[in-house]
C-alpha positions as CSV (number, residue, x, y, z in Angstrom):
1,X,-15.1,13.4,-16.2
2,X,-12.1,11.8,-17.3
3,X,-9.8,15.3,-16.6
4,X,-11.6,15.4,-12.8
5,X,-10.0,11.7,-12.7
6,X,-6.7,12.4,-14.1
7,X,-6.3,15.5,-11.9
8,X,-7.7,13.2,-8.5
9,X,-5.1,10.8,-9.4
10,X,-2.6,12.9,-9.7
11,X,-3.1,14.4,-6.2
12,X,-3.0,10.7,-4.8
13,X,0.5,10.0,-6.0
14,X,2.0,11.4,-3.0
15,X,1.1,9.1,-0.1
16,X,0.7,10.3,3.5
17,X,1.5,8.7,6.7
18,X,-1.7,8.1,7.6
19,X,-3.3,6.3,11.0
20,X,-6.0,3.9,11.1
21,X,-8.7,5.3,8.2
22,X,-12.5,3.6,8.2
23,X,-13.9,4.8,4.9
24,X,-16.3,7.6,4.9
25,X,-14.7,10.1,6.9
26,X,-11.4,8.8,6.8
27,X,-8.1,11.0,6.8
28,X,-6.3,12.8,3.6
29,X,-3.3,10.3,2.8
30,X,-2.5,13.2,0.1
31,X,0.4,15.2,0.9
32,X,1.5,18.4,-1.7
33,X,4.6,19.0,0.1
34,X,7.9,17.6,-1.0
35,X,9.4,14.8,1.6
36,X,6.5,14.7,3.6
37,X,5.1,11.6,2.7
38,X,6.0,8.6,0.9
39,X,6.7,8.9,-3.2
40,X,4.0,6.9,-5.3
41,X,6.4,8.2,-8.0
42,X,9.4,10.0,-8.1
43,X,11.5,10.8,-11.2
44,X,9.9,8.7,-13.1
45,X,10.2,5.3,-10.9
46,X,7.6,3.7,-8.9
47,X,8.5,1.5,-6.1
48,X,7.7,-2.6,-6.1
49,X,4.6,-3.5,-4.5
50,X,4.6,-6.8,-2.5
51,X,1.8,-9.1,-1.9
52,X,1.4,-12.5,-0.5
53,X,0.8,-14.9,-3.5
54,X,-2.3,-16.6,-1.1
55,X,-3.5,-13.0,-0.2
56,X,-7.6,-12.8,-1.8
57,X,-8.2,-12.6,-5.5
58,X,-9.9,-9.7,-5.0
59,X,-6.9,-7.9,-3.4
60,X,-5.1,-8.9,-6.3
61,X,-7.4,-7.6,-8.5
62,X,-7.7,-4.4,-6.9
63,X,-3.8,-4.3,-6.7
64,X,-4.2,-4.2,-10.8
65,X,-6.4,-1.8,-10.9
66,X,-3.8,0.4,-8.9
67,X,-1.3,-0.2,-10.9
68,X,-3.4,0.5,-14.1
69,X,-4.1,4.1,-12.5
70,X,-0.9,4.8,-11.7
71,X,0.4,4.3,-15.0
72,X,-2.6,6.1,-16.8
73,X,-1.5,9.4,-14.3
74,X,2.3,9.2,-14.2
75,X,3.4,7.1,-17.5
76,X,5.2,4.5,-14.9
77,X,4.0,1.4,-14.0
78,X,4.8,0.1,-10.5
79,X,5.8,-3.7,-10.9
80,X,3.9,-6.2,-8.8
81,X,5.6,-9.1,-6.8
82,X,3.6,-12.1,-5.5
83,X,5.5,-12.9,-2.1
84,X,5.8,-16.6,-2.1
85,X,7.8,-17.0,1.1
86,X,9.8,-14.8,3.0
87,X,13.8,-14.6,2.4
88,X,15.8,-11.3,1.7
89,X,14.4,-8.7,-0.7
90,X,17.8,-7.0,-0.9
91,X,17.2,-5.8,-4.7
92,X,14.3,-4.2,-3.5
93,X,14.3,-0.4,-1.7
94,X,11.3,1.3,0.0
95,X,8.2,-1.0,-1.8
96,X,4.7,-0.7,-1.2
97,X,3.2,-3.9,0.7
98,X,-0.2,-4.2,0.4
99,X,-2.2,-7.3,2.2
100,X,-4.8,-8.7,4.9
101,X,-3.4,-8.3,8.4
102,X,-4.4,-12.4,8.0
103,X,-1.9,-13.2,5.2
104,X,1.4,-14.9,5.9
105,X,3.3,-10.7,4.3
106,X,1.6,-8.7,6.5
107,X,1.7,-10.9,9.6
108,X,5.6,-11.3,9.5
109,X,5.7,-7.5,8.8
110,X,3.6,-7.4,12.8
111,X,6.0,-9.7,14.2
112,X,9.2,-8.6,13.3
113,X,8.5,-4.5,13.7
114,X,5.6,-4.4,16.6
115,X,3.3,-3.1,13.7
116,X,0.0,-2.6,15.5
117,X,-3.2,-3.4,14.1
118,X,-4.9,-4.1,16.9
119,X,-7.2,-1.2,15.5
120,X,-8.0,-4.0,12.7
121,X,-9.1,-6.7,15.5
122,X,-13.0,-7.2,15.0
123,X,-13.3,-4.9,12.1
124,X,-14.7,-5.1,8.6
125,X,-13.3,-2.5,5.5
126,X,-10.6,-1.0,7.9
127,X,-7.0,-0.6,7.0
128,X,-4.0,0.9,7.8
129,X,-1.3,2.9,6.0
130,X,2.0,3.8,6.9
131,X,5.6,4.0,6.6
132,X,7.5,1.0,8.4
133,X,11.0,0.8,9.1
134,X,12.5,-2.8,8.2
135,X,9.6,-4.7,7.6
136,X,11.3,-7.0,5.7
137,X,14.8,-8.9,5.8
138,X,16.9,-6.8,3.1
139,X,14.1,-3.9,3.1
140,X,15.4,-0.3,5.2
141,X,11.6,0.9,4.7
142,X,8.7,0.0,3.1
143,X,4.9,1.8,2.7
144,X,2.3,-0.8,4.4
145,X,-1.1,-1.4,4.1
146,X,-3.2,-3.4,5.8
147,X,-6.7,-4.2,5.8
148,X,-8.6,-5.7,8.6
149,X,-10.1,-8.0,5.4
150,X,-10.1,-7.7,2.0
151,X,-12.7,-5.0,1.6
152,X,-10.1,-3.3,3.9
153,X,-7.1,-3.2,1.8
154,X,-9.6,-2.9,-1.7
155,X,-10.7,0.4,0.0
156,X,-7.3,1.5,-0.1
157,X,-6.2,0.8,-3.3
158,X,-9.9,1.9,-4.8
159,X,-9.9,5.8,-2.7
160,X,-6.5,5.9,-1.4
């Protein structure tokens, strides 16, 4: 069981543009070809993953979980930064953000690109995952996802 694990996890580390995605059903995010997608890990190096600090415990906990797999698949551990406010994240290049479309990250992320999650409005478990240019002051590109609530973004981080 473990080896069927290992070898679903290592699939996952390529992540797909991929549109709005409601559980069962939902579309591959898992991409085999090179440049396609955005790089869970590439030569070794995982990207920073961002998350509001006020975000739900339970998306934090998930968010540990994700990095626990990660590193039991690839031998690199993506480091995890709780967003506390919002200034320039120039040190940081193409991260994974990961929140509620309710949390202070994610909603500055929809105001400042024109993100839409209007897909999210009214939903439960839903969540969105894509690539978005400049999300963030200091940030070219980042890899967001965001869940209608926090069963939304746990799905994520639990299937991928």
């Amino acid at each position: 069981m473990l080896t069927i694990w290992k070898a679903f996890l290592s699939c996952a580390l390529l992540i797909c543009q991929v549109v709005v995605v409601h559980g069962i059903g939902q579309d591959s995010c898992v991409s085999f070809e090179k440049g396609s997608g955005f790089a869970l890990v590439q030569n070794k190096k995982a990207p920073t993953i961002l998350i509001s600090s006020v975000d739900s415990p339970s998306v934090h906990r998930a968010l540990l979980d994700f990095q626990t797999d990660v590193y039991r698949v690839s031998g690199t551990k993506p480091t995890i930064r709780n967003v506390t406010s919002i200034s320039s994240f120039a040190s940081i290049t193409s991260p994974i953000i990961v929140g509620t479309v309710s949390s202070p990250l994610i909603s500055q992320i929809v105001n400042t690109t024109g993100l839409d999650v209007t897909a999210l409005h009214g939903k439960w478990e839903t969540f969105i995952a894509k690539t978005v240019n400049n999300p963030l002051p200091g940030i070219s590109q980042g890899y967001v996802i965001a869940g209608s609530d926090r069963r939304g973004c746990v799905s994520f981080l639990v299937q991928g």
